[in-house]
OpenMM code with the backbone's topology and positions (N, CA, C; nanometers):
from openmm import Vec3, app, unit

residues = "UNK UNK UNK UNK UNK UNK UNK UNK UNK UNK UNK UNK UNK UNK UNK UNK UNK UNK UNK UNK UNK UNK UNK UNK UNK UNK UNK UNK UNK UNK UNK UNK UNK UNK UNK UNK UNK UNK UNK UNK UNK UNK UNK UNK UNK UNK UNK UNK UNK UNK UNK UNK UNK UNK UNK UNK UNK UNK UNK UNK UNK UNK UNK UNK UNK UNK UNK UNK UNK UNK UNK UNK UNK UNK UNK UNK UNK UNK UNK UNK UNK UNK UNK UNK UNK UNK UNK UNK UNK UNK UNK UNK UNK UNK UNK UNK UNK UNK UNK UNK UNK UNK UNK UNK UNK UNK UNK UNK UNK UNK UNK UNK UNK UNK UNK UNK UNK UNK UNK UNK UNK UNK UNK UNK UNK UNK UNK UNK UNK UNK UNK UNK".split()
positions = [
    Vec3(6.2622, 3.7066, -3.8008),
    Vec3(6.1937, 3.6088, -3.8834),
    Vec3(6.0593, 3.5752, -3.8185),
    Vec3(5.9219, 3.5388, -3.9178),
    Vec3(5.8424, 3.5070, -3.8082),
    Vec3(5.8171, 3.4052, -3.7485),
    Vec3(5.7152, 3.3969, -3.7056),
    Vec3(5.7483, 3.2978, -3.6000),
    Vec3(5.7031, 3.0947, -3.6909),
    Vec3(5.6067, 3.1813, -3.7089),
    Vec3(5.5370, 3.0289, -3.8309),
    Vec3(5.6402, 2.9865, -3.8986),
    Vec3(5.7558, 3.0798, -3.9732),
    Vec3(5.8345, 3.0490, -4.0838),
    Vec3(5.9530, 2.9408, -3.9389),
    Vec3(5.9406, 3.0063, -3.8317),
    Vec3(6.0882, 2.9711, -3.7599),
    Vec3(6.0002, 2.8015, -3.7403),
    Vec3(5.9475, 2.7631, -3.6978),
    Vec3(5.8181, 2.6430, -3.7168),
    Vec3(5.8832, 2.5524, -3.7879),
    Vec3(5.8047, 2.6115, -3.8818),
    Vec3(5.8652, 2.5294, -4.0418),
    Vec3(6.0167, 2.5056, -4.0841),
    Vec3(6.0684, 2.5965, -4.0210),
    Vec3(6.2263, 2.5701, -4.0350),
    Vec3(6.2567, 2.4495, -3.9287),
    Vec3(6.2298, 2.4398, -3.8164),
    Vec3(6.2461, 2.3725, -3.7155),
    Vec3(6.2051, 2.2578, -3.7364),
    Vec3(6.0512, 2.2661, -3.7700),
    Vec3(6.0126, 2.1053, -3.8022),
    Vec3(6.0267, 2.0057, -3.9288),
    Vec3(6.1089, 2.1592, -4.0072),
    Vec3(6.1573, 2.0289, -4.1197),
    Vec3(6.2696, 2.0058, -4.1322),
    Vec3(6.3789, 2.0515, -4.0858),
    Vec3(6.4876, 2.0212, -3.9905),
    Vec3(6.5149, 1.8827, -3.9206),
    Vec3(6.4232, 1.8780, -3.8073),
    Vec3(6.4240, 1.8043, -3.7299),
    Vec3(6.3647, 1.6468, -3.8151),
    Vec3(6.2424, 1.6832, -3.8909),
    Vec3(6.1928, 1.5796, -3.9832),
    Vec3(6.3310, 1.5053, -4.0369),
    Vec3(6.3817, 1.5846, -4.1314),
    Vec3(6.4829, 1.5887, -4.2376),
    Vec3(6.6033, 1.4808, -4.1701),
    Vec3(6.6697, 1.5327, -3.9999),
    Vec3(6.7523, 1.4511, -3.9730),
    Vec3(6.6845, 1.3614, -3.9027),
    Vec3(6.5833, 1.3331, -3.8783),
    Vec3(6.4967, 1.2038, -3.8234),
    Vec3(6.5139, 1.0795, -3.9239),
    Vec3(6.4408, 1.1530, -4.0432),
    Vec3(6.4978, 1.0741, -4.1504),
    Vec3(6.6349, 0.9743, -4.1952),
    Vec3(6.6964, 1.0652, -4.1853),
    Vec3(6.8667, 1.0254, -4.1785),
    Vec3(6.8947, 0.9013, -4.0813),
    Vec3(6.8960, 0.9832, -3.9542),
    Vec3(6.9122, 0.9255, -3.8475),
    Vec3(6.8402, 0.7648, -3.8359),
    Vec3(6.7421, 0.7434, -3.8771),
    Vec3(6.6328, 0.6298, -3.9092),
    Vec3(6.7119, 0.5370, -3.9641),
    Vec3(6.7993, 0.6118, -4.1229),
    Vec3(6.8037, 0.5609, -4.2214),
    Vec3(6.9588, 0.4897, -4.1821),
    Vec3(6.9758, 0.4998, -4.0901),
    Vec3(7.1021, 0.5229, -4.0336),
    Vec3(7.1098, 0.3991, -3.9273),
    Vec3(7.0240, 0.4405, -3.8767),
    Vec3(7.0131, 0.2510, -3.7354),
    Vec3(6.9709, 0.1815, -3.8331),
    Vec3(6.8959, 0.1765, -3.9388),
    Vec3(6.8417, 0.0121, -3.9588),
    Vec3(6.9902, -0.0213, -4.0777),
    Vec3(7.0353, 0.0498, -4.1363),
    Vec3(7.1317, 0.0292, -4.2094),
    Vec3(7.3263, 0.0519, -4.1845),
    Vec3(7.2912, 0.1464, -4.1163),
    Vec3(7.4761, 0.1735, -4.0995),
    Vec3(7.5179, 0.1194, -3.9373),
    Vec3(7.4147, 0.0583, -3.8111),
    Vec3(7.4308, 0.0160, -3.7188),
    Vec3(7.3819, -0.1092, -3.6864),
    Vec3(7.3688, -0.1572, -3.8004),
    Vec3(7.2770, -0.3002, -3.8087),
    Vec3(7.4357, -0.4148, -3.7291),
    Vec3(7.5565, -0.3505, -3.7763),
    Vec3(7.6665, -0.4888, -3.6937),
    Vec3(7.7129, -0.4268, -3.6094),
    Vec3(7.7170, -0.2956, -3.5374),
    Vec3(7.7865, -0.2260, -3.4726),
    Vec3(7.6873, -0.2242, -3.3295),
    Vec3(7.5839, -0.2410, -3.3407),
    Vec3(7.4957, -0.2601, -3.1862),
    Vec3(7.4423, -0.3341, -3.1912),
    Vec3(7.3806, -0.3747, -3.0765),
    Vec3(7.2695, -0.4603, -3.0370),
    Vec3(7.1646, -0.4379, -3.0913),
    Vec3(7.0212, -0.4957, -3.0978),
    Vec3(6.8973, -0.4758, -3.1713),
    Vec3(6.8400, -0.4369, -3.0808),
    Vec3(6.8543, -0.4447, -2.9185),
    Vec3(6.8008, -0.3837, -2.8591),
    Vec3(6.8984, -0.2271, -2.8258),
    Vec3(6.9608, -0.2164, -2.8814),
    Vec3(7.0129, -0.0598, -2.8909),
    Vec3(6.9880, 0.0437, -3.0060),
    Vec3(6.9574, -0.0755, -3.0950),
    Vec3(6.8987, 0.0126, -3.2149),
    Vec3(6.7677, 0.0215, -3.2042),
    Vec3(6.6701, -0.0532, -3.0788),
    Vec3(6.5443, -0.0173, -3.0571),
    Vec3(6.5416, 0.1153, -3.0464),
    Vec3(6.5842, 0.1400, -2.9223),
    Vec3(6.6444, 0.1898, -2.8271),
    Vec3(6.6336, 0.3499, -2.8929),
    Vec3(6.7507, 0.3367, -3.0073),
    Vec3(6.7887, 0.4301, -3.1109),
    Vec3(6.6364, 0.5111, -3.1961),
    Vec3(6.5664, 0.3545, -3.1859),
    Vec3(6.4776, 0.3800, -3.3140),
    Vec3(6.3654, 0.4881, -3.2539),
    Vec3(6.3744, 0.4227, -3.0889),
    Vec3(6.2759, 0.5455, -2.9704),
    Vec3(6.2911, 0.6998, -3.0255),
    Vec3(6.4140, 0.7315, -3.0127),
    Vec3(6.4956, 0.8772, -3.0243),
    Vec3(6.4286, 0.9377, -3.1333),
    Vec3(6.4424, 0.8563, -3.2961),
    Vec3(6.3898, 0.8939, -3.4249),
    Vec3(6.2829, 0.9176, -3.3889),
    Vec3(6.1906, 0.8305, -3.3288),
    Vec3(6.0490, 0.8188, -3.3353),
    Vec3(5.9919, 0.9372, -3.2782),
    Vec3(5.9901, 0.9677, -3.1287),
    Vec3(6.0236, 1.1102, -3.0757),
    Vec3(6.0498, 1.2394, -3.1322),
    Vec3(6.1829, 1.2097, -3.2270),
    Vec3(6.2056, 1.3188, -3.2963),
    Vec3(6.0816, 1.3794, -3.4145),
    Vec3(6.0809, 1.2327, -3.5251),
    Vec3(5.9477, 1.3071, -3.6140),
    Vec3(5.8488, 1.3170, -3.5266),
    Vec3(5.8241, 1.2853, -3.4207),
    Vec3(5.6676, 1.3477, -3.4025),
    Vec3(5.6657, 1.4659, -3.3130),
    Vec3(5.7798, 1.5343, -3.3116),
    Vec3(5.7986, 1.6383, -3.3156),
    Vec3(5.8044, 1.7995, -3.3522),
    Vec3(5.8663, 1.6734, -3.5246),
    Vec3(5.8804, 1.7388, -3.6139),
    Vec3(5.6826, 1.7940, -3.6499),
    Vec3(5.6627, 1.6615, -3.7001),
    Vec3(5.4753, 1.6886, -3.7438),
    Vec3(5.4124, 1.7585, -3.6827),
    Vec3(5.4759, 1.8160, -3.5248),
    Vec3(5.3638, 1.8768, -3.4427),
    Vec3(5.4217, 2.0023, -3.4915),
    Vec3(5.5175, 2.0641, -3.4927),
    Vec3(5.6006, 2.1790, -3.4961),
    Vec3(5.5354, 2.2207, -3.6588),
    Vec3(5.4898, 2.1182, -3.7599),
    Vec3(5.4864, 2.1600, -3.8772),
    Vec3(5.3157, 2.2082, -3.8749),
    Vec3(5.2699, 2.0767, -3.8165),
    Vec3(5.0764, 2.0995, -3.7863),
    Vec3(5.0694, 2.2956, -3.7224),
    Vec3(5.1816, 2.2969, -3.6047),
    Vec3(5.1389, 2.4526, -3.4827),
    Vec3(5.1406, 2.5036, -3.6193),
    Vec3(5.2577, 2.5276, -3.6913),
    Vec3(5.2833, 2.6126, -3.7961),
    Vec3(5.1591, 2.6913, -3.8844),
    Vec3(5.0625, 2.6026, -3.8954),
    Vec3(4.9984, 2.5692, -4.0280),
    Vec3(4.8016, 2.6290, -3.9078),
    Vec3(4.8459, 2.6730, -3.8134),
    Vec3(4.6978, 2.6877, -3.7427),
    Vec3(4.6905, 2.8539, -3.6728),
    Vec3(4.6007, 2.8702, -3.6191),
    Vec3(4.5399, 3.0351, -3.5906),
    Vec3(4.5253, 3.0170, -3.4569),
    Vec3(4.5112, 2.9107, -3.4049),
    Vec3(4.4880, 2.8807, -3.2282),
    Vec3(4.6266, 2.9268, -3.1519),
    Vec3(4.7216, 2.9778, -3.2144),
    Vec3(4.7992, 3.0108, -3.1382),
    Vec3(4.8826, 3.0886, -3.1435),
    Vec3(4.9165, 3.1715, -3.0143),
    Vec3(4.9834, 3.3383, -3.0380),
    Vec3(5.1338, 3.2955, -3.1028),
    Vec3(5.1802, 3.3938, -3.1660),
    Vec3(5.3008, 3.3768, -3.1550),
    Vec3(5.4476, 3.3917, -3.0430),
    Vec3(5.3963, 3.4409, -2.9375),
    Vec3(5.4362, 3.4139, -2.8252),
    Vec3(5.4453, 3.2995, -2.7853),
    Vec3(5.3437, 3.2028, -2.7762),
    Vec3(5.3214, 3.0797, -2.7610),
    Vec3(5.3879, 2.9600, -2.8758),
    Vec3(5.4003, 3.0281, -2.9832),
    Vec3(5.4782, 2.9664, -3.0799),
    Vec3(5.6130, 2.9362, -3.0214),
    Vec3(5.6811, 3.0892, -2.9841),
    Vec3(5.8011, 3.1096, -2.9835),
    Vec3(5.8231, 2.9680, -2.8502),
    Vec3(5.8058, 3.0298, -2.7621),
    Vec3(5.7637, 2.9026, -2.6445),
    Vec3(5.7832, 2.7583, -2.6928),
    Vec3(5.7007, 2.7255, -2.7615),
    Vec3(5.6957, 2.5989, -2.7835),
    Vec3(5.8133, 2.5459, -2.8653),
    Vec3(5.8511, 2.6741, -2.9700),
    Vec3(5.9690, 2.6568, -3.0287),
    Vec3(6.0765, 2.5721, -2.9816),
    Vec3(6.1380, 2.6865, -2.8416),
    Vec3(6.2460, 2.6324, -2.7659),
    Vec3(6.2107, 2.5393, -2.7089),
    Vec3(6.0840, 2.4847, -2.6449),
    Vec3(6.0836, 2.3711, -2.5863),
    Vec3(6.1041, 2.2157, -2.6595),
    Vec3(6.0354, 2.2589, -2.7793),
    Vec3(6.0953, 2.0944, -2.9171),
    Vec3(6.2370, 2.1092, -2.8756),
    Vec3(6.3078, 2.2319, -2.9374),
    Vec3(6.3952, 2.2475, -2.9379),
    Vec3(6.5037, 2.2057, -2.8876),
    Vec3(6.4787, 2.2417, -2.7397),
    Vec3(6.5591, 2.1258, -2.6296),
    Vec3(6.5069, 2.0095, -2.5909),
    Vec3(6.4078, 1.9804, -2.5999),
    Vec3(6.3195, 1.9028, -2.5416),
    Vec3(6.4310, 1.7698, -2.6778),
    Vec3(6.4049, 1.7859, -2.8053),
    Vec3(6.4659, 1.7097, -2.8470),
    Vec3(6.6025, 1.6487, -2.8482),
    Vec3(6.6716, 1.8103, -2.8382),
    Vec3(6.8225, 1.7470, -2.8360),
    Vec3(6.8246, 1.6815, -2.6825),
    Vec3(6.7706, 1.6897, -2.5934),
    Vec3(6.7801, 1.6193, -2.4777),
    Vec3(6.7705, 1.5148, -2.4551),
    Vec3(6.5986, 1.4488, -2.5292),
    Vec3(6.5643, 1.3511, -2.5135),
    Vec3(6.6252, 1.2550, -2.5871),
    Vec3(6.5948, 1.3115, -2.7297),
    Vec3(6.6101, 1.2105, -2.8429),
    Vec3(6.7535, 1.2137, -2.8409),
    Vec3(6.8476, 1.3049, -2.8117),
    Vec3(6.9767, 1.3086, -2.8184),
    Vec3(7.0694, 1.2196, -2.7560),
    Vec3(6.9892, 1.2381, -2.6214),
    Vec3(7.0714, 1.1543, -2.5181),
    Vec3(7.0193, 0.9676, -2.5188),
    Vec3(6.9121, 0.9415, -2.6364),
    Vec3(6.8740, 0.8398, -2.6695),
    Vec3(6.9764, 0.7937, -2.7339),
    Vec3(7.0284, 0.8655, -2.8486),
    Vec3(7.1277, 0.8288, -2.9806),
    Vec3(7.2684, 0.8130, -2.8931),
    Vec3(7.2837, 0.9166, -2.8279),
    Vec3(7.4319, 0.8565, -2.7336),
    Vec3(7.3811, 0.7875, -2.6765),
    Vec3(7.3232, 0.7044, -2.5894),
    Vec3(7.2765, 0.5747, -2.5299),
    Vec3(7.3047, 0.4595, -2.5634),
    Vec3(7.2131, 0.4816, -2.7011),
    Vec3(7.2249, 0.3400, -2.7782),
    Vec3(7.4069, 0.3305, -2.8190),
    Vec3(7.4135, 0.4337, -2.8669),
    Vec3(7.5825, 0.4025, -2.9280),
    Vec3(7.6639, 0.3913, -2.8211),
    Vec3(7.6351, 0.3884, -2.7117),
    Vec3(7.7368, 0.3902, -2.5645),
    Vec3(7.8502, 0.3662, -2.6550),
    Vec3(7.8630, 0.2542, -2.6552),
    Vec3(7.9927, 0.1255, -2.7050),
    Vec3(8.0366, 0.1155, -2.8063),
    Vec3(8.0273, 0.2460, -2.8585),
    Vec3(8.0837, 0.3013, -3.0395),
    Vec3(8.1781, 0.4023, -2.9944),
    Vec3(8.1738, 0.4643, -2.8257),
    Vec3(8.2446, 0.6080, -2.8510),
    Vec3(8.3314, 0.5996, -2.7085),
    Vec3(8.4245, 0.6842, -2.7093),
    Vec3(8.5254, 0.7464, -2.5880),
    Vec3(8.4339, 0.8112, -2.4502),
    Vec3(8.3203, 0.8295, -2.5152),
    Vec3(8.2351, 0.8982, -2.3921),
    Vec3(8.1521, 0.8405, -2.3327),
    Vec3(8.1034, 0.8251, -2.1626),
    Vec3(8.0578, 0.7067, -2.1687),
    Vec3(7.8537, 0.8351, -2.1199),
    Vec3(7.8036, 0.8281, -2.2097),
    Vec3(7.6409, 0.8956, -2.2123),
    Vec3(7.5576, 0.8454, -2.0880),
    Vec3(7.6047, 0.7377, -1.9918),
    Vec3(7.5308, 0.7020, -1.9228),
    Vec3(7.5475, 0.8250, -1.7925),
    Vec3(7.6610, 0.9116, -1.7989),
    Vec3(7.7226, 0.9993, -1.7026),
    Vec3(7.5866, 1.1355, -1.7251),
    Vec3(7.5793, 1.1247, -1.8343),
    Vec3(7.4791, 1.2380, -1.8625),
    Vec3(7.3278, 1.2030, -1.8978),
    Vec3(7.3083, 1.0740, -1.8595),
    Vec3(7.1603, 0.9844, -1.8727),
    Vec3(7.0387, 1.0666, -1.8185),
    Vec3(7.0636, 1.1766, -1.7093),
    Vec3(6.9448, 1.2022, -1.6379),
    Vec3(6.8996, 1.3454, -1.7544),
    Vec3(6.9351, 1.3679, -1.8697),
    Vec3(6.9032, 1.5011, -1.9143),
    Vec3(6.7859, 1.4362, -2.0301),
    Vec3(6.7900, 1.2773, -2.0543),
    Vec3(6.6843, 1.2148, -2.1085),
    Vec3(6.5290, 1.2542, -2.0640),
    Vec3(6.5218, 1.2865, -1.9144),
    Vec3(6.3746, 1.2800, -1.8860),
    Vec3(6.3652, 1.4234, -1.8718),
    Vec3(6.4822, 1.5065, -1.8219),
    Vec3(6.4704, 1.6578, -1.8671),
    Vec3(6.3660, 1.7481, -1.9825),
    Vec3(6.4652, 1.6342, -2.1092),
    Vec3(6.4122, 1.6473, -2.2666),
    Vec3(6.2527, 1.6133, -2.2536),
    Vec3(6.2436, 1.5073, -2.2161),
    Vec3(6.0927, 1.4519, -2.2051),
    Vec3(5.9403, 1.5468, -2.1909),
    Vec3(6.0607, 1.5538, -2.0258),
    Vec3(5.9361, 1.6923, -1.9427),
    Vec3(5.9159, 1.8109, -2.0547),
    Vec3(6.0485, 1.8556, -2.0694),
    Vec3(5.9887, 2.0132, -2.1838),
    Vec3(5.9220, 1.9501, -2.3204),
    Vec3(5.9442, 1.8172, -2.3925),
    Vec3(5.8444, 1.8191, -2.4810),
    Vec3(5.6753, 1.7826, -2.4449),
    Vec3(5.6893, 1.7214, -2.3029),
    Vec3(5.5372, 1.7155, -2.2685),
    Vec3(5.4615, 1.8125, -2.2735),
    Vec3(5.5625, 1.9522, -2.1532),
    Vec3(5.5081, 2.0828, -2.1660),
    Vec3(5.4603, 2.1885, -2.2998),
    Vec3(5.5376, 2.1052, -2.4358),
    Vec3(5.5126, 2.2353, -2.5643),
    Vec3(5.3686, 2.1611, -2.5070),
    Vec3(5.3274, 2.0340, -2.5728),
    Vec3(5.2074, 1.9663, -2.5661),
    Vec3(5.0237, 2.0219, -2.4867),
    Vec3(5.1238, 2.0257, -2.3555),
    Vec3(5.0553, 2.0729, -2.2510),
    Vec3(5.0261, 2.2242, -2.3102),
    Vec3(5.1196, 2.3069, -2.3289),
    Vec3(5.0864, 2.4687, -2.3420),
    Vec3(4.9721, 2.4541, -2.4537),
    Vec3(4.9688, 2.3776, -2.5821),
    Vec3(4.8617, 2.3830, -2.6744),
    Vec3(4.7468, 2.3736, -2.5849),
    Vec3(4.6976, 2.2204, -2.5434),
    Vec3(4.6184, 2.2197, -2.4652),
    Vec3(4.5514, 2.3125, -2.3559),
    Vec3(4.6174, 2.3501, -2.2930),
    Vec3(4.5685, 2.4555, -2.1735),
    Vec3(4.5702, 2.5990, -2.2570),
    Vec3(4.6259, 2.6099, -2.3636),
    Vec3(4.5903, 2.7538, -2.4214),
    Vec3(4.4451, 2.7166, -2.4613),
    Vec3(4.4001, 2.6132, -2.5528),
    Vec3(4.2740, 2.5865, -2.5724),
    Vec3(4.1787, 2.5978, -2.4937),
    Vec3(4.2175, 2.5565, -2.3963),
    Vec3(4.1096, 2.5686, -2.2496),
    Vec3(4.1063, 2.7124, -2.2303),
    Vec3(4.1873, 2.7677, -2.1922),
    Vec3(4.1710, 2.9023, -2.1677),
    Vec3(4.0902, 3.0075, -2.2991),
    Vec3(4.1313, 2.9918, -2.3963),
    Vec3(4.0724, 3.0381, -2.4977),
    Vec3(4.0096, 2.9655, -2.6043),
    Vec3(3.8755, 2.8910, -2.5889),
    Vec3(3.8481, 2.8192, -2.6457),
    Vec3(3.7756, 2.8919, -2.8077),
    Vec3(3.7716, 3.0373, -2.7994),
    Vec3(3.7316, 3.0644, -2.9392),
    Vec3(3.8177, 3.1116, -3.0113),
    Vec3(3.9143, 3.0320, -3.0065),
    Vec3(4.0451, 3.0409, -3.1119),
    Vec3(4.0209, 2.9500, -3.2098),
    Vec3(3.9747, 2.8533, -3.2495),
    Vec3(3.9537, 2.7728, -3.2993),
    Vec3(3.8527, 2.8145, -3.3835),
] * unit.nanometer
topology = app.Topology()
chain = topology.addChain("A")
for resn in residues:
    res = topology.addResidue(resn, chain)
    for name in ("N", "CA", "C"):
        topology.addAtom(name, app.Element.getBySymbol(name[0]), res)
């Protein structure tokens, strides 16, 4: 598949259950947590679409190889279920059998690889600035 299309699959995906997920703390966890857990929660969403928008923007531009696509791919990729993931088990600690604080350190894991898709745009620009 190519790589733009895998993009677009990814970032509207990720959009799609951002959405949900959103629609989901302010309404289906409004008595079940704290407001500062559904902040908390709301971090994860927030993270997630702007994820999504960047994954949909790479999609949609010529500045970048598809090598570099692919790259950046996996890094949303995990970068989200890490970050934003281990946000959503966070906030819900005290909804479930599992306790997420055991697996808390894969939060800044997620972080680092979505800084890096970020970073790779950037420094590809630098390096090849007549892509643009």
């Amino acid at each position: 598949m190519e790589t733009q299309k895998k993009l677009i699959l990814l970032g509207s995906s990720l959009g799609f259950i951002g959405i949900i997920l959103g629609a989901f703390a302010a309404h289906g966890l409004e008595n079940l947590i704290s407001e500062d857990a559904i902040a908390t929660f709301e971090t994860g969403v927030k993270y997630q679409i702007y994820h999504s928008l960047f994954l949909m923007f790479l999609s949609s531009q010529k500045f970048t190889t598809p090598r570099l696509n692919k790259t950046i791919f996996w890094l949303i990729l995990l970068g989200v279920l890490f970050f934003s993931g281990s946000i959503y088990g966070l906030a819900t600690n005290e909804l479930t059998g599992f306790d997420f604080k055991n697996i808390a350190w894969i939060t800044p894991v997620g972080g680092t690889l979505l800084i890096l898709s970020w970073a790779l745009v950037f420094f590809n620009l630098l390096k090849k600035p007549d892509n643009l």
